[in-house]
Rosetta silent file (secondary structure, phi, psi, omega in degrees, C-alpha in Angstrom):
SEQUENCE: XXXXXXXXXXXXXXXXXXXXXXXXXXXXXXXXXXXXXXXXXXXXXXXXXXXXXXXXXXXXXXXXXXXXXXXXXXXXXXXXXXXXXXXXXXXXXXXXXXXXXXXXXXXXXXXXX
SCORE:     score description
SCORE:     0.000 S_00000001
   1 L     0.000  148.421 -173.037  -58.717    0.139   31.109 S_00000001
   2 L  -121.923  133.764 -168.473  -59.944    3.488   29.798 S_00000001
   3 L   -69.580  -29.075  170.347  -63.531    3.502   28.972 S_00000001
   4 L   -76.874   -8.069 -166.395  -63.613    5.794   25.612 S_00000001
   5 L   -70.036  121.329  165.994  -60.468    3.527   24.442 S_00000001
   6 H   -48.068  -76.780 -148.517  -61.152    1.724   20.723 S_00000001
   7 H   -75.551   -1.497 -170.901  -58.546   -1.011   21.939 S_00000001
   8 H  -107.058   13.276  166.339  -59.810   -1.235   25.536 S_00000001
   9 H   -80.338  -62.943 -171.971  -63.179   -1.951   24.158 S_00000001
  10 H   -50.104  -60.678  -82.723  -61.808   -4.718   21.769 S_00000001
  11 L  -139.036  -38.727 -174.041  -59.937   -5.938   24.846 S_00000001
  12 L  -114.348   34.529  162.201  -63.076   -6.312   26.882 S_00000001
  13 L    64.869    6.070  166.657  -65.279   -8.306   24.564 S_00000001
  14 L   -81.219  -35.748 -173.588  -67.269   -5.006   23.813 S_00000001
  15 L  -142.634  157.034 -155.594  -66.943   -4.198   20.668 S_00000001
  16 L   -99.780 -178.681  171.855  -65.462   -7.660   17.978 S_00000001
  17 L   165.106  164.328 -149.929  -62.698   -7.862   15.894 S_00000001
  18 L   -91.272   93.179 -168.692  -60.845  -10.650   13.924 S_00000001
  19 L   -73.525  134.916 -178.084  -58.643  -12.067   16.976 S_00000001
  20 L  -114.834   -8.382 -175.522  -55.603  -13.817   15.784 S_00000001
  21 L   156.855  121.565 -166.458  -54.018  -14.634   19.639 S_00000001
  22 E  -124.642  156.711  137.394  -54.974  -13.630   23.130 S_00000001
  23 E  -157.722 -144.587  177.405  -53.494  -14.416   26.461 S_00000001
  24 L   -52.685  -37.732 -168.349  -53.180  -12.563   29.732 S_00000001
  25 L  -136.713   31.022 -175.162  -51.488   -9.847   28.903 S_00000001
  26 E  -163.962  132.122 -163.869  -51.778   -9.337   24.579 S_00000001
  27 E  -117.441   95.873 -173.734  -54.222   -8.879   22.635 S_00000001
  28 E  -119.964   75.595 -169.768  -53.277   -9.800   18.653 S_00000001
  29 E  -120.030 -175.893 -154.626  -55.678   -8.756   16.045 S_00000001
  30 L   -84.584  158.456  176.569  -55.883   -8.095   12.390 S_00000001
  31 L   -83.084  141.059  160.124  -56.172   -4.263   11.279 S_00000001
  32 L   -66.561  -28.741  147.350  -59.292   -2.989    9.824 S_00000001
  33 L   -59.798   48.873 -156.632  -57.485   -1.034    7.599 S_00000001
  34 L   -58.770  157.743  169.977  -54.608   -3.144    6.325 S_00000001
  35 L  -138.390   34.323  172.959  -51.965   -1.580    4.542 S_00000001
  36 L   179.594  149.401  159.523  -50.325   -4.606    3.599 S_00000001
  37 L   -44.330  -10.050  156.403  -51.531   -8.658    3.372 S_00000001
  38 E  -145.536  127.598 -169.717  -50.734   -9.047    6.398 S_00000001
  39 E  -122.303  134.426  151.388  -51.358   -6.493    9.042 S_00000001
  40 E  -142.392 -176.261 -173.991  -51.891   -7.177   12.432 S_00000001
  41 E  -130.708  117.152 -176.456  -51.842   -5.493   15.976 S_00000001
  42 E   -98.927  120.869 -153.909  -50.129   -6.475   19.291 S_00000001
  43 L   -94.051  159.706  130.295  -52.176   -4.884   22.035 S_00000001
  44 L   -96.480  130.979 -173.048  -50.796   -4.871   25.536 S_00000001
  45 L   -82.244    3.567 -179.575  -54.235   -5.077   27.595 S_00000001
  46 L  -115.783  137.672 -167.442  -52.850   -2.755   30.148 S_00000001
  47 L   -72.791  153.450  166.898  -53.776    0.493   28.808 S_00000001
  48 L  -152.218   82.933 -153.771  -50.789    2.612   27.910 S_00000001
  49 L    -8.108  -56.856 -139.703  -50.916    5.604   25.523 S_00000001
  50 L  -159.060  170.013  161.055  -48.000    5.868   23.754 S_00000001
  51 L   -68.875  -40.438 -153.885  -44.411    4.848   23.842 S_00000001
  52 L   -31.086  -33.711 -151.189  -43.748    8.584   25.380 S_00000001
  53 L  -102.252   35.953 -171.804  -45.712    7.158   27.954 S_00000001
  54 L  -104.085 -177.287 -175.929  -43.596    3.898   28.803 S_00000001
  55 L  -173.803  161.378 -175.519  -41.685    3.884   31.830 S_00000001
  56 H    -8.671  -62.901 -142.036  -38.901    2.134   34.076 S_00000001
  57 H   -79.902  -19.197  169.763  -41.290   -0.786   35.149 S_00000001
  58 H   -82.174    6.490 -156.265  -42.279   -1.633   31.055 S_00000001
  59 H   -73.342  -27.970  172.172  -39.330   -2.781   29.930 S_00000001
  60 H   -79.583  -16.194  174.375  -40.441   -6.492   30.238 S_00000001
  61 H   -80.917  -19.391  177.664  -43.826   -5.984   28.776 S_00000001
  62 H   -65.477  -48.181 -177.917  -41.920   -4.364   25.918 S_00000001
  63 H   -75.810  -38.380  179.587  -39.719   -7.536   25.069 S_00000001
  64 H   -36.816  -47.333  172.661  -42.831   -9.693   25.501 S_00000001
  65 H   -30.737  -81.769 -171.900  -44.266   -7.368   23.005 S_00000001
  66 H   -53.366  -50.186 -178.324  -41.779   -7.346   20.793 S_00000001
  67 H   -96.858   56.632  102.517  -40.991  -11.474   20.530 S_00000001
  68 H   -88.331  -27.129  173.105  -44.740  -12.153   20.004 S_00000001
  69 H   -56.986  -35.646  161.452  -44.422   -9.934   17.511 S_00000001
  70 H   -87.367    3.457  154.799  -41.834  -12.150   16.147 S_00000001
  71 H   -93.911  -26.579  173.279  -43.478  -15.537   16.647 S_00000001
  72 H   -67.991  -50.456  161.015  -46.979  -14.248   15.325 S_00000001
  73 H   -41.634  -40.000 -160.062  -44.797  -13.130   12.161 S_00000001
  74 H   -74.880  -39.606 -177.139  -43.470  -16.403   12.192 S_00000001
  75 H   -91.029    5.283  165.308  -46.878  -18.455   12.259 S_00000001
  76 H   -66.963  -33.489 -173.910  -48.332  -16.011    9.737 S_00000001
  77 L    84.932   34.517 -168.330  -45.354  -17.314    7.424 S_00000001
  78 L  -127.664   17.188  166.932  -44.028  -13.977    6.844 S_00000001
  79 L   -73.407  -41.615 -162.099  -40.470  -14.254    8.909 S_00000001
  80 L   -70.075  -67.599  165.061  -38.502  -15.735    6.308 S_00000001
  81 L   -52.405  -31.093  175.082  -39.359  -13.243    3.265 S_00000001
  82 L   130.331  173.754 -149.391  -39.505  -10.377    5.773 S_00000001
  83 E   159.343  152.428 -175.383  -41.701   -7.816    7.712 S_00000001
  84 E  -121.175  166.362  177.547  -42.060   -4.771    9.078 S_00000001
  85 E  -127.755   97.394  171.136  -42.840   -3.855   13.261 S_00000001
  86 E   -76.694  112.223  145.317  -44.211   -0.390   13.169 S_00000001
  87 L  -113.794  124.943  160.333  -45.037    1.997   16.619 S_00000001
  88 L   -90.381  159.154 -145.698  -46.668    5.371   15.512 S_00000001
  89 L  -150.456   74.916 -178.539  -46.024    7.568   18.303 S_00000001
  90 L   110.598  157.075 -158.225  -48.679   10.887   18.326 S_00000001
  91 H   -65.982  -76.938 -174.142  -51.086   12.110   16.130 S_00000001
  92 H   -20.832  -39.433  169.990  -48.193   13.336   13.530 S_00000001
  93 H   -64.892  -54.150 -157.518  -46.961    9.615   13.207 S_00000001
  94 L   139.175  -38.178 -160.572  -50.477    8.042   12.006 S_00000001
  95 L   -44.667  137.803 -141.846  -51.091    7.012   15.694 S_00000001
  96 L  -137.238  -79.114  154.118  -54.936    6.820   15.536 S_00000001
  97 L   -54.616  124.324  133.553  -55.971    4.451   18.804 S_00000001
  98 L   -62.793   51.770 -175.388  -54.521    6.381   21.926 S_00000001
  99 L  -149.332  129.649 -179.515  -53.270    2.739   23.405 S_00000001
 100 L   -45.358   86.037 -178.133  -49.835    1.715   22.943 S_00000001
 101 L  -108.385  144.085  133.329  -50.020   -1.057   19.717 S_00000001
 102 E   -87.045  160.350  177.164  -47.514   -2.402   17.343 S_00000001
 103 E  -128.548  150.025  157.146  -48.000   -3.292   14.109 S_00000001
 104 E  -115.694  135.914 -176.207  -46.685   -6.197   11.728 S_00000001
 105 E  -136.891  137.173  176.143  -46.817   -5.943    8.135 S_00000001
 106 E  -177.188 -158.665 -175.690  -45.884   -7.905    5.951 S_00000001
 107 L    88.424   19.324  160.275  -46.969  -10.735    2.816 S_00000001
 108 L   171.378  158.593 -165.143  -45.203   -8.749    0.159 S_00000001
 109 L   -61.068  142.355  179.143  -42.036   -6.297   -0.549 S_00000001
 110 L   -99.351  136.690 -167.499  -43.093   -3.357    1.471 S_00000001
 111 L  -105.703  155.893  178.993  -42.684    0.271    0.307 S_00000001
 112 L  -111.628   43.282  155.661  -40.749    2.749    2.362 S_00000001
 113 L   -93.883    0.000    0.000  -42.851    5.655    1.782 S_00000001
């Protein structure tokens, strides 16, 4: 955990936020900013920047990652019509939070701009 971190505050009961599904090692909560009816964020609680900053030894926290990302979509109801799984990656991207997050969006056709 990094002590200045947004998400490793959220992560440690410091600062709230609108938790949609926790367990040992993910953290899954709605964006304050949404940019779609359904926005959320899949945390990994072990801090990690960035992807740049994955390595050998993530590759299984990465598929966890990814297929909660697809089961949270699912109980959200927003697998069937569709969804999107966003990482920004650097300032340049949008990335905002320095802690490795995905996002799912979805709840209506999604623009590709």
């Amino acid at each position: 955990m990094e002590k200045d971190c947004l998400f490793c505050k959220i992560i440690n009961k410091e600062l709230p936020s609108a938790v949609v599904y926790e367990d040992d090692k993910f953290l899954v909560i709605k964006d304050i900013f949404p940019k779609a009816p359904i926005h959320l964020l899949v945390i990994p609680k072990e801090h990690i920047i960035s992807v740049n900053y994955l390595e050998s030894k993530d590759k299984e926290l990465i598929g966890e990652l990814v297929l909660l990302a697809k089961s949270v979509a699912k109980k959200q109801g927003t697998a069937e019509s569709g969804y999107r799984l966003v990482f920004n990656v650097g300032k340049d991207s949008g990335q905002t939070v320095d802690h490795l997050h995905l996002h799912i969006m979805g709840g209506e056709k999604l623009p590709w701009s």
